[in-house]
TIKOLMI-141045 format. One record per residue (C-alpha): x, y, z. Coordinates in Angstrom, 1 decimal. Example, Ala and Ser with C-alpha at 12.3 -4.5 7.8 and 13.67 -1.06 7.14 Angstrom:
% TIKOLMI-141045
     px     py     pz
   12.3   -4.5    7.8
   13.7   -1.1    7.1
% end
This chain:
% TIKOLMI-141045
     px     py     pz
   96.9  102.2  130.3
   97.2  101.1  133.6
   99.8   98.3  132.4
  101.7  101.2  130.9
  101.7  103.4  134.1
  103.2  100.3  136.3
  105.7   99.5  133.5
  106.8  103.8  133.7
  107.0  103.6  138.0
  109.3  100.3  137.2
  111.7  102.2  135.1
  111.2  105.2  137.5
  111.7  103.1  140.4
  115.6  101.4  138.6
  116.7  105.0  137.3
  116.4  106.5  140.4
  118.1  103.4  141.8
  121.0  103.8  139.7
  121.2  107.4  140.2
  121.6  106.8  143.8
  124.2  104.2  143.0
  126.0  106.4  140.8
  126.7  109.1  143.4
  127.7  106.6  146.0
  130.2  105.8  144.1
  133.6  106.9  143.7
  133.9  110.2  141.3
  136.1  108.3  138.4
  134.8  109.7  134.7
  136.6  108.7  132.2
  136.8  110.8  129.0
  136.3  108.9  125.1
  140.0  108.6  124.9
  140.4  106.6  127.5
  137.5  104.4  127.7
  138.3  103.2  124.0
  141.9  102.4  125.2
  140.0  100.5  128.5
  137.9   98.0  126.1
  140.8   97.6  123.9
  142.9   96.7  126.9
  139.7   94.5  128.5
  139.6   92.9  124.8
  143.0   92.0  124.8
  143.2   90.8  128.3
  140.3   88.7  127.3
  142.3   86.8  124.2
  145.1   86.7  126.4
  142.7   84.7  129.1
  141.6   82.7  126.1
  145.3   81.8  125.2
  146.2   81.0  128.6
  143.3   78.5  129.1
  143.6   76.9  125.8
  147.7   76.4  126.4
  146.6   74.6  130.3
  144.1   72.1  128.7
  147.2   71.3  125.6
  149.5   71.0  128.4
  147.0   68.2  130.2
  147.0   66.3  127.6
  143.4   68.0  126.0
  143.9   68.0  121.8
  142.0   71.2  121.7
  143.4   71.6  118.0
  141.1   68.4  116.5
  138.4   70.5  113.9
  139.5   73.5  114.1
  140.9   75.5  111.1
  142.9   78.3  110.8
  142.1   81.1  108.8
  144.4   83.7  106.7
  143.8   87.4  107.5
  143.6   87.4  103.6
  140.6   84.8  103.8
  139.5   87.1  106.7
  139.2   90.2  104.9
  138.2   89.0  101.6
  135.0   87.9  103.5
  131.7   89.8  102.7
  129.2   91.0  105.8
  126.3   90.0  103.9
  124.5   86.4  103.6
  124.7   86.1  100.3
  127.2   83.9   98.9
  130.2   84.4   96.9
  132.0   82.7   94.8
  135.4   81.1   96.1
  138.7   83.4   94.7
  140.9   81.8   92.9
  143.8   79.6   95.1
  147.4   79.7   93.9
  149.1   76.3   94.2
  151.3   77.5   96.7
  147.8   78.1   98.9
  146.6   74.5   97.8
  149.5   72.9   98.9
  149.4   74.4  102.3
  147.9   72.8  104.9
  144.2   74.5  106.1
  143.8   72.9  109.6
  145.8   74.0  112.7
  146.0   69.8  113.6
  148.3   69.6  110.2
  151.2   72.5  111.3
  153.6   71.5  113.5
  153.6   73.5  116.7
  156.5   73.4  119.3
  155.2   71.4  122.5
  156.8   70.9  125.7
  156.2   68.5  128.9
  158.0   68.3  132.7
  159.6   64.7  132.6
  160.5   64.9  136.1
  162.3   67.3  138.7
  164.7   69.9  136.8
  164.1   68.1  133.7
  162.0   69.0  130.4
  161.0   67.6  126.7
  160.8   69.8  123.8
  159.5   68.8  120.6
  160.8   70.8  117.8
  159.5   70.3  114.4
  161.7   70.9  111.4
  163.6   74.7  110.6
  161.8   75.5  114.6
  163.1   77.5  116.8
  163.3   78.0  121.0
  165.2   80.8  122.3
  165.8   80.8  126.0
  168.0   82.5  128.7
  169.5   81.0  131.6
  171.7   78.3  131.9
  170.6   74.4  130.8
  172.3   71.1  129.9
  170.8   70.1  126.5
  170.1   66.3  125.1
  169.7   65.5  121.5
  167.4   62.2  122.1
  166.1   62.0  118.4
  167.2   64.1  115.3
  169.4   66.8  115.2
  169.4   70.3  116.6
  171.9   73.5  116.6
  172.7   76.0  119.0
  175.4   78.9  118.3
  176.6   77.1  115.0
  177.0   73.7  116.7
  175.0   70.6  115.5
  173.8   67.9  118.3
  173.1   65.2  116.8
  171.3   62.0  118.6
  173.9   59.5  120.2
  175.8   62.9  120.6
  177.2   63.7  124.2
  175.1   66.4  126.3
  176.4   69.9  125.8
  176.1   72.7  128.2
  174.5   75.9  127.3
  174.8   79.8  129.4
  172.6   82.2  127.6
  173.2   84.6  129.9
  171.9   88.8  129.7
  175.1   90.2  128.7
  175.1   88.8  125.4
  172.3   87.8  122.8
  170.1   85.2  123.6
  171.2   81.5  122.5
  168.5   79.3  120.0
  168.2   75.9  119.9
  166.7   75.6  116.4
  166.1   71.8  114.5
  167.8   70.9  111.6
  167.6   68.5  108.6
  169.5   65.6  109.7
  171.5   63.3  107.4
  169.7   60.3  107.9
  168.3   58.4  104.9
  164.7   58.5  103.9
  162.4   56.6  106.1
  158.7   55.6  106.7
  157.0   57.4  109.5
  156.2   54.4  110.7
  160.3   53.6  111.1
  160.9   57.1  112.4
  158.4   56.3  115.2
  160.0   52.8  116.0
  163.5   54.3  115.9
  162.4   57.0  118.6
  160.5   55.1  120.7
  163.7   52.7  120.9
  165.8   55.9  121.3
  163.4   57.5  124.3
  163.7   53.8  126.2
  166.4   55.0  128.0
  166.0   58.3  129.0
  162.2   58.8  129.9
  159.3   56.6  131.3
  155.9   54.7  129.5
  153.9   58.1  129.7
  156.5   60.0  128.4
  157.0   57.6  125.5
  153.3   57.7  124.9
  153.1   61.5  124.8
  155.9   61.7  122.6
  154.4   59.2  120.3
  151.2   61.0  120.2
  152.7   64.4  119.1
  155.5   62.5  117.0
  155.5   64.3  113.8
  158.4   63.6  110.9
  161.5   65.1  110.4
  161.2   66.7  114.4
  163.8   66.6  116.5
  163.3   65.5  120.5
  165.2   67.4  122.7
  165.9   66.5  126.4
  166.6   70.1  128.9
  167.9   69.2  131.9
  169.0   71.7  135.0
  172.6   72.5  135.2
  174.9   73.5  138.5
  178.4   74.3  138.0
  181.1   75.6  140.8
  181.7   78.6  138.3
  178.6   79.6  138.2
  177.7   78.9  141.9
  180.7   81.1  142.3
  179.8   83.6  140.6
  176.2   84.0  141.5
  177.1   84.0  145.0
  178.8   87.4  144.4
  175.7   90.1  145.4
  174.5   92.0  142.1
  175.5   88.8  139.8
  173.1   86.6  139.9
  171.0   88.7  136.7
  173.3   87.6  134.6
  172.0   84.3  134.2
  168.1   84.5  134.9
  166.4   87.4  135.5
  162.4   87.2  137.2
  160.2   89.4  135.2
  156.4   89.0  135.4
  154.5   87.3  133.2
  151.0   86.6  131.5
  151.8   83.0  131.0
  151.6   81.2  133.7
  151.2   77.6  133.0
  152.7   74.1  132.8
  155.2   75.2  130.2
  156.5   78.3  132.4
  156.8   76.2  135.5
  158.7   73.3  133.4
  161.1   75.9  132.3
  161.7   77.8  135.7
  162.5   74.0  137.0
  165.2   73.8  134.3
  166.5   76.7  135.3
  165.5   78.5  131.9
  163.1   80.9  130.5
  161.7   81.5  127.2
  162.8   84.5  125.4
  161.4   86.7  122.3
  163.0   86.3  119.1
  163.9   89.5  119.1
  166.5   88.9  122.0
  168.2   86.0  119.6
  171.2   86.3  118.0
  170.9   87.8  114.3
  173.4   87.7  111.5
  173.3   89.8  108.3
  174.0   88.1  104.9
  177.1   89.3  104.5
  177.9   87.8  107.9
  175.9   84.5  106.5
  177.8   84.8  103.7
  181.3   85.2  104.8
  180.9   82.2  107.3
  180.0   79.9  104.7
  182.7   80.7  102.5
  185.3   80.5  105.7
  184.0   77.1  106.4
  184.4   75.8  102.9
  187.8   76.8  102.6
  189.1   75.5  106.3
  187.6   72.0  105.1
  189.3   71.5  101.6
  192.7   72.9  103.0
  193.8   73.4   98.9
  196.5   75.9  100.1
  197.1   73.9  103.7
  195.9   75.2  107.0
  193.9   78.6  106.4
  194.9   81.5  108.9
  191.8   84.0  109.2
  192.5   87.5  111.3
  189.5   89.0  112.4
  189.4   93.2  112.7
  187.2   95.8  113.2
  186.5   98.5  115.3
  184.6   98.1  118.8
  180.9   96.7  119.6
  180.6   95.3  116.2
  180.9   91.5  116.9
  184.1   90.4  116.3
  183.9   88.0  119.4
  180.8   86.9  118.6
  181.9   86.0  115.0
  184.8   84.1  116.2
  182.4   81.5  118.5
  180.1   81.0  115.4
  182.6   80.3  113.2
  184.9   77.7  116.0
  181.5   76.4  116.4
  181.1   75.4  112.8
  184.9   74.4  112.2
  183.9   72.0  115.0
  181.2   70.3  112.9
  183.3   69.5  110.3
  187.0   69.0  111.6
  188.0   68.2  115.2
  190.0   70.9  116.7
  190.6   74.9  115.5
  193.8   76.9  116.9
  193.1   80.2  118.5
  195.2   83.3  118.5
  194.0   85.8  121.4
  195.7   89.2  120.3
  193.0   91.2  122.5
  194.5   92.0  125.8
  191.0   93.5  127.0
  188.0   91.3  126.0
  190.4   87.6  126.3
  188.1   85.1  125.2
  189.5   81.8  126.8
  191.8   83.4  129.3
  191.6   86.3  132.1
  192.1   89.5  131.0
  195.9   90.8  130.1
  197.2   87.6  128.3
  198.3   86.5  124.6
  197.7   83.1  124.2
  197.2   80.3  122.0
  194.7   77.9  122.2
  193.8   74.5  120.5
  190.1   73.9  120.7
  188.5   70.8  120.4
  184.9   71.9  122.5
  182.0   74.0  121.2
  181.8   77.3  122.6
  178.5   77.5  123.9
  178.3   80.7  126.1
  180.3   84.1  127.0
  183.9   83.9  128.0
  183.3   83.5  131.3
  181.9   80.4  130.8
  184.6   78.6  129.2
  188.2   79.3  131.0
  190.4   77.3  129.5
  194.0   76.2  129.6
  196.0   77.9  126.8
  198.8   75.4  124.7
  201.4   79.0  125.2
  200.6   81.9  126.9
  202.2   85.5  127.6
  200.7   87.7  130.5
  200.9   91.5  129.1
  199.7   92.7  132.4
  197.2   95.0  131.0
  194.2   95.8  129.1
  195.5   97.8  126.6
  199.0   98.3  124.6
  199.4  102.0  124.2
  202.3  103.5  124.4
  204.3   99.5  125.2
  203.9   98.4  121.2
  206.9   97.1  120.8
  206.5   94.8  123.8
  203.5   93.6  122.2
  204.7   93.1  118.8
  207.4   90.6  120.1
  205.2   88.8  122.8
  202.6   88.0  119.4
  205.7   86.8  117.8
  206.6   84.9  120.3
  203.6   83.2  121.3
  202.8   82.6  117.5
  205.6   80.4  117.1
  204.5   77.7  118.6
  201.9   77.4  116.0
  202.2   74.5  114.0
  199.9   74.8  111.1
  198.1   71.0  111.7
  194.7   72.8  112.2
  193.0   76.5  110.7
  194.3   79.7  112.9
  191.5   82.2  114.0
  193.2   85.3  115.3
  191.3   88.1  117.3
  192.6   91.7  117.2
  191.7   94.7  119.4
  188.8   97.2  118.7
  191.2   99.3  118.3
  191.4  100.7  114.3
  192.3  104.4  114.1
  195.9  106.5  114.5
  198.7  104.0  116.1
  195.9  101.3  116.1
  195.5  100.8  112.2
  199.3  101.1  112.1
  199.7   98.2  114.4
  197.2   95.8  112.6
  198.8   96.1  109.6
  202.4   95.1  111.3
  200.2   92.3  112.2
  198.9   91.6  109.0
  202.4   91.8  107.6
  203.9   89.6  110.3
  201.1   86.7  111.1
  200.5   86.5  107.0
  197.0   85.7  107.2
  195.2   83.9  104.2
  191.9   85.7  104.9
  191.4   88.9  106.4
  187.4   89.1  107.4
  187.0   93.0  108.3
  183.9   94.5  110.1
  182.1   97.6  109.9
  179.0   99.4  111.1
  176.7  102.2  110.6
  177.9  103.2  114.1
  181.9  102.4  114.2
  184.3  104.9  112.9
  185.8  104.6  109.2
  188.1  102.1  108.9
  189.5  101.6  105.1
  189.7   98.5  103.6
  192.7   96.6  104.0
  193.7   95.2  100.8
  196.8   93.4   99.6
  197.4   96.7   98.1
  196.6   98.9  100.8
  198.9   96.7  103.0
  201.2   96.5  100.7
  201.8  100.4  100.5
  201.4  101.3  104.1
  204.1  101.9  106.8
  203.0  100.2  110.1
  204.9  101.2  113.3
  207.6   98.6  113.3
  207.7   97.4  109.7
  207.8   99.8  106.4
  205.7   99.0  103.1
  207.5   96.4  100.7
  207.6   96.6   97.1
  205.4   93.6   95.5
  207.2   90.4   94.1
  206.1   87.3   92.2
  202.1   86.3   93.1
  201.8   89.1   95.8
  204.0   87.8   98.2
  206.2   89.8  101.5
  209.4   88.8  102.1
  210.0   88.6  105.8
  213.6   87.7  106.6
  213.4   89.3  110.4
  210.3   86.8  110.6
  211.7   83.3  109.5
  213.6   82.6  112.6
  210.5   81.8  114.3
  209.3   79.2  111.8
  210.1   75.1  111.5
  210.7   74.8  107.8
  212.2   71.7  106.0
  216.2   71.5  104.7
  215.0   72.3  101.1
  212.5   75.0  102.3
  215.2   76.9  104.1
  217.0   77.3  101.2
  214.5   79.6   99.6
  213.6   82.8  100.9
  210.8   83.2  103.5
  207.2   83.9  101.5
  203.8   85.0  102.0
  201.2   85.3   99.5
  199.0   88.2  100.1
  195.4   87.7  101.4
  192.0   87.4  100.6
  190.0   90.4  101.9
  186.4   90.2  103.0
  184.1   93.0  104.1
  181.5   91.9  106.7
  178.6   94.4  107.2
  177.3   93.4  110.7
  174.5   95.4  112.4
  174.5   94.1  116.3
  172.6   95.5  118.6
  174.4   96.8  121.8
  173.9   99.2  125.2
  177.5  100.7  124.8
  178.2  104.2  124.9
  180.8  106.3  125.1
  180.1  106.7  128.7
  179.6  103.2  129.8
  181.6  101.1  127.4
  184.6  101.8  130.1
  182.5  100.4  133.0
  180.6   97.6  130.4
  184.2   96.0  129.8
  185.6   96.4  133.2
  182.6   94.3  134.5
  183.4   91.6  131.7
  186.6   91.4  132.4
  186.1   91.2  136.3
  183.5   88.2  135.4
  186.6   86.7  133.7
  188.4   86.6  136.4
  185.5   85.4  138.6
  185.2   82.7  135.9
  188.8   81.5  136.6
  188.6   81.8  139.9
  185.8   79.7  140.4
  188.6   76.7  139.4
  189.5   76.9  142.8
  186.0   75.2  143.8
  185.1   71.7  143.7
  182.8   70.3  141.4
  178.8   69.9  142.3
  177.4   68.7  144.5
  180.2   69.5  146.9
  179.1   73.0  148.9
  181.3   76.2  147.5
  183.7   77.3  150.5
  184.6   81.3  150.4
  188.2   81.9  149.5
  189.6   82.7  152.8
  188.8   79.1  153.8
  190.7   77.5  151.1
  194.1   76.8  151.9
  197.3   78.1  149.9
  200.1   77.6  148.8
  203.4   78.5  150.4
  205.9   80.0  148.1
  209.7   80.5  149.5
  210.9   84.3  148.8
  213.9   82.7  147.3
  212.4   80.4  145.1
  210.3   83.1  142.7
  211.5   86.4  141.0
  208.8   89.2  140.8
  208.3   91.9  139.1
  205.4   95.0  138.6
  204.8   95.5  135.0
  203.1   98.2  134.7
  204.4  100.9  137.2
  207.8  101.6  138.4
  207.8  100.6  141.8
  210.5  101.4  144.5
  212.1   98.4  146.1
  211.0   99.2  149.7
  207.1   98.9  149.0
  207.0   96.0  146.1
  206.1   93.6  148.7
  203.2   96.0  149.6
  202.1   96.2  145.8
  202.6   92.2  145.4
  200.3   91.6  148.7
  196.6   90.9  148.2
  197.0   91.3  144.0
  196.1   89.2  141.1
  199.9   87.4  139.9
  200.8   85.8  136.7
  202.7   82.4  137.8
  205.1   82.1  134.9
  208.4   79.9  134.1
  211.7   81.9  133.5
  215.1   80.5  131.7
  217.0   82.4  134.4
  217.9   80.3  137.6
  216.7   82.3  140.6
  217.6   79.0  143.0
  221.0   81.0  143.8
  219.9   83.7  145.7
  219.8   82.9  149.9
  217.3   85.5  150.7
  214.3   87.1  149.0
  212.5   89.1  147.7
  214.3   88.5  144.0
  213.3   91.5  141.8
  213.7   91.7  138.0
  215.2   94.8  136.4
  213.0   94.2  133.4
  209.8   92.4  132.2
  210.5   89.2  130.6
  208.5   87.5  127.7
  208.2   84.1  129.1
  205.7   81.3  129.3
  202.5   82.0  132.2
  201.5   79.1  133.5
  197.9   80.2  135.1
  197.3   82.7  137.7
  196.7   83.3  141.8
  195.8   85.6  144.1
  198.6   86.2  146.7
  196.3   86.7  149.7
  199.2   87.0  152.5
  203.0   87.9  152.7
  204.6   85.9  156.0
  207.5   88.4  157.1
  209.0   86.3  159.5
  208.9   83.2  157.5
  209.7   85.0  153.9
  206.5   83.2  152.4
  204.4   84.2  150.0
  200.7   82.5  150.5
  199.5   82.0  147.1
  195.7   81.2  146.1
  195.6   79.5  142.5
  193.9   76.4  140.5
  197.1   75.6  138.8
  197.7   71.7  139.8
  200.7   71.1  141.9
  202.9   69.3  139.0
  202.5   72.6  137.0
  203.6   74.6  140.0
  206.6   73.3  140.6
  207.8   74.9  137.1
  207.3   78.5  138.4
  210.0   80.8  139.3
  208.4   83.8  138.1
  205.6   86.3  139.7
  204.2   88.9  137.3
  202.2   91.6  138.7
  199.9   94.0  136.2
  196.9   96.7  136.3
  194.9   93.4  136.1
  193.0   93.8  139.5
  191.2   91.4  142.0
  187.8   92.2  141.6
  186.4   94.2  144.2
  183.7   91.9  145.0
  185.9   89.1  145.8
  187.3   91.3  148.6
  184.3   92.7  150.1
  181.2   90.3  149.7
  183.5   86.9  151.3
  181.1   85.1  153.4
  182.4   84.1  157.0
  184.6   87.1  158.5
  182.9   89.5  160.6
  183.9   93.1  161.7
  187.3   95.0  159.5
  187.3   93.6  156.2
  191.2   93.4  155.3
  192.8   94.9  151.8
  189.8   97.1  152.3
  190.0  101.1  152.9
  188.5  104.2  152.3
  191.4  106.5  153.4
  193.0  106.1  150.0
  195.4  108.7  147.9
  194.4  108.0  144.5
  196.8  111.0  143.6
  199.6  108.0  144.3
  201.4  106.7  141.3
  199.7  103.6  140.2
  197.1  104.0  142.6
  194.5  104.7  139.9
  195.2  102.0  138.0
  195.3   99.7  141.2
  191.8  100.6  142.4
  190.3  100.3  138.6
  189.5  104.0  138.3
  191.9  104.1  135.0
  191.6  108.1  134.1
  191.6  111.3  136.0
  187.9  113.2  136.2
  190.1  115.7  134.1
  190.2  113.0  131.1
  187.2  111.5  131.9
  185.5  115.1  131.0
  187.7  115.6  128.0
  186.4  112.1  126.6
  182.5  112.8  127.2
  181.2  113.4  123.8
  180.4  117.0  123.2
  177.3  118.6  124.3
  175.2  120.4  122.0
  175.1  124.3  122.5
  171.7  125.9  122.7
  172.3  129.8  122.2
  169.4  132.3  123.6
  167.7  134.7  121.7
  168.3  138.5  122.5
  166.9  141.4  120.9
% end
């Protein structure tokens, strides 16, 4: 009894204790709702812990894996609760076969080798997807990133998997190598690794060596473009973006010295089978060449991933064969070239990033001077023709069209069709592009575009083009006979890409594209790394006589008293006329019309010298190609405003740069970038829907 009234004042004595503690305390009651979402969050949090830890001791070298066995959530639920024993289900062969301890499946591992530098171990059919930008190493195997195989022995390749497209993968592949003894695999790598990594990085590779896995080296990469770009406030997201993360451990802080971080799956690039599909078939036929040098035209409406399309498929041409010929027909979204051009390319690289990226120099180019061709087709039409001629059919042709597929736009792709004679017409559509109907030999074949009418069929499908044979080379006994083209093969690509376009961004979306572009070229003018990047208004120019070049505005009529003014701080097309402008003793020389000649690269004229009748000109072009310019061309084609206000070095007035500014002047809109009146603007905002009140 008495044991029982001291064990009651104990409990007495802690109640009341904890019922003064519980009115100390803060006044927080939670209801059931939400204490059953705080123990599911504590439980989570707590298998997250778990996850972390057990991911530090693999990354120290700890084989945490040895014994343990993984368990289906089929095993899992076919489990009783009670002790007695059951009998063991029935396993198919498939479950047999499959391996039963974690230590047998091969997991991705990766291991700092050094400053900025990083080993990945990728068994077979794995996959790593990443943002950021990264110079990648094939040491042993064979692994694939955008279409392109590295193989070992294979030159580095540099990677941007940047935010404004998907995420790049670097997924392992089967490798062509014969059959070999794991023990031979592990003697070729280690001979392989000799040269690229030290003894402890040998020795952890050979302890996690598993067959058929490919060794891939990430190194940090540092380019003047993209130092150039990133320089610009606001730009640096596109390549690496700091978000916070649960994972913090050896791998995270291997990766952030690369220069790279690990992305979901879900960020990756994803084709559909038809897309899968298509590109097979595309490849197959560019390598047997049966019918010579396959021309494919790529169409379809906006957002639907024509662009992406086209660097998949140059990407596996590039496997196979060594160079691809590119036909840029989009004046808006240039892949190779800054906005506003036509151009031909021959390429011989993988494309392993967005445009901006990969500036190259065309083999013939035209600079249209804007992003668009309405109400100028004709123009168009003949600067395609033009720049198409100097295709030689020695490689396959992949030509890109605009996004744009209704009214005059159809029209025009089929003049195009009819004109560039493709062998293979791959078409996209989407759940979220407008109709589009097929085009079809037949449907081709009937239709009037703008500039050509619809041709009666003759023998195996063919259009006869005699207003198109001047711009070919044929042989003596091929001119004889009249000029040919069999109709072609039509494929219909269901693609279902996820983008943040809308009607009301996609303007702004593609202006900021294309002004990366140009920051893209522009970062040319810098030299290469390590060498510090020096703002434009320290680099020094080039001095251009006004009697030595011809200009002329192409896209607004401009009066001859206030060219110079439109010429002065402006993006310029430096292009090569037939005309001899040497004659003239004074300057400025101005061109009653534009001309369809070659462009030679671009500038920035950052200065006019009125005393001296100089033009100061600001351009990559090398000095030998310069001297082949007579020609300025001036379009809607902008400097991007960036480049003007965020120039390290000056202090106080920023020049070129106002806010007292008409924008009612004639080409004053298109000069600034703001393209269309608040008027249009309103008229192309996609209708609202009406809610109508109730009255009695």
């Amino acid at each position: 009894m008495a044991d029982s009234l001291l064990l009651l004042r104990k409990r007495g004595s802690i109640r009341s204790t904890w019922m003064r503690a519980r009115k100390a305390r803060p006044q927080l009651i939670l209801s059931r709702r939400p204490r059953c979402r705080l123990r599911t969050l504590l439980r989570w949090c707590g298998r997250r812990r778990l996850r972390r830890r057990l991911l530090q001791a693999q990354a120290a070298g700890a084989d945490w894996r040895e014994g343990g066995c993984l368990v289906s959530s089929a095993a899992a639920a076919g489990r009783t609760k009670t002790a007695a024993p059951s009998a063991a289900p029935r396993r198919t062969p498939d479950e047999v076969s499959a391996p039963s301890c974690l230590t047998n499946l091969p997991v991705r591992l990766l291991r700092p080798v050094g400053p900025g530098r990083a080993l990945l171990l990728l068994p077979l059919e794995q996959c790593f997807t990443f943002s950021g930008i990264c110079r990648v190493t094939c040491l042993y195997g064979q692994v694939q990133v955008f279409g392109f195989t590295i193989s070992q022995g294979q030159p580095s390749r540099d990677v941007f998997s940047t935010y404004t497209h998907s995420r790049l993968t670097i997924r392992a592949v089967p490798s062509s190598m014969p059959e070999k003894s794991k023990k031979e695999m592990k003697r070729e790598a280690r001979t392989l690794l000799r040269s690229h990594l030290n003894q402890d990085d040998r020795c952890w590779v050979m302890k996690n060596f598993s067959p058929l896995c490919s060794i891939v080296l990430l190194e940090n990469l540092k380019t003047s473009t993209v130092n150039f770009i990133i320089s610009h406030p606001g730009l640096s997201y596109i390549f690496v973006q700091e978000t916070p993360t649960f994972q913090i451990n050896s791998e995270y802080f291997a990766l952030r010295s690369v220069g790279i971080k690990k992305e979901k799956k879900k960020n990756a690039l994803h084709f559909t089978e038809s897309v899968l599909s298509a590109l097979e078939e595309l490849v197959n036929d560019c390598c047997e060449e049966v019918d010579g040098c396959p021309v494919i035209l790529i169409c379809g409406a906006q957002d639907v991933g024509k662009s992406t399309f086209n660097r998949y498929l140059i990407n596996q041409l590039l496997n196979s064969i060594s160079c691809v010929d590119y036909l840029e027909c989009d004046l808006g979204q240039t892949e190779f070239t800054p906005p506003g051009c036509i151009s031909l390319l021959n390429i011989t690289e993988p494309v392993l990033g967005p445009p901006f990226t990969h500036q190259r120099t065309p083999q013939k180019m035209v600079y249209y001077g804007k992003p668009t061709c309405k109400n100028d087709y004709e123009n168009y039409i003949e600067i395609i023709k033009y720049v198409f001629s100097s295709y030689k059919r020695e490689s396959p042709l992949i030509v890109n069209t605009m996004g744009w597929v209704t009214d005059k736009g159809l029209l025009l792709l089929i003049d195009l069709i009819r004109l560039l004679s493709p062998s293979h017409v791959v078409q996209f559509s989407s759940g979220r592009s407008k109709y589009m109907p097929n085009l079809t030999p037949d449907y081709v074949d009937d239709m009037d575009g703008l500039y050509t009418k619809s041709k009666s069929k003759i023998r195996h499908r063919g259009f006869h083009l005699p207003e198109f044979a001047e711009y070919f080379e044929f042989a003596d006994e091929e001119k004889e006979s009249p000029v040919l083209f069999t109709g072609h093969k039509l494929m219909c690509v269901k693609s279902d890409f996820a983008f943040r376009k809308t009607p009301r961004n996609r303007d702004s979306h593609n202006k900021i594209l294309r002004d990366l572009a140009v920051l893209g070229y522009l970062g040319q003018l810098h030299p290469p790394v390590p060498k510090p990047l020096y703002p434009l208004q320290s680099l020094t120019p080039y001095q251009v006589p006004f009697n030595a070049v011809a200009l002329r505005i192409t896209h607004a009529d401009v009066a001859p008293t206030h060219v110079l003014c439109a010429v002065n701080a402006s993006w310029v097309g430096l292009c090569r006329i037939l005309d001899d402008v040497r004659g003239h003793a004074h300057g400025p020389i101005l061109l009653a019309q534009t001309p369809i000649c070659d462009c030679l690269g671009f500038g920035i004229c950052r200065g006019i010298d009125m005393e001296k009748r100089l033009y100061h000109i600001l351009t990559p072009v090398p000095p030998e190609e310069l001297r082949n310019v007579n020609c300025l061309l001036v379009g809607a084609i902008s400097v991007p405003h960036c480049v003007l206000k965020n120039q390290h070095g000056p202090e106080g007035t920023i020049p070129y740069i106002t806010t007292d500014y008409n924008f009612k002047l004639p080409g004053a809109s298109g000069k600034i970038g703001l393209r269309e009146s608040e008027e249009t603007w309103k008229e192309k905002l996609p209708p609202r829907h009406k809610f109508y009140r109730k009255t009695n």
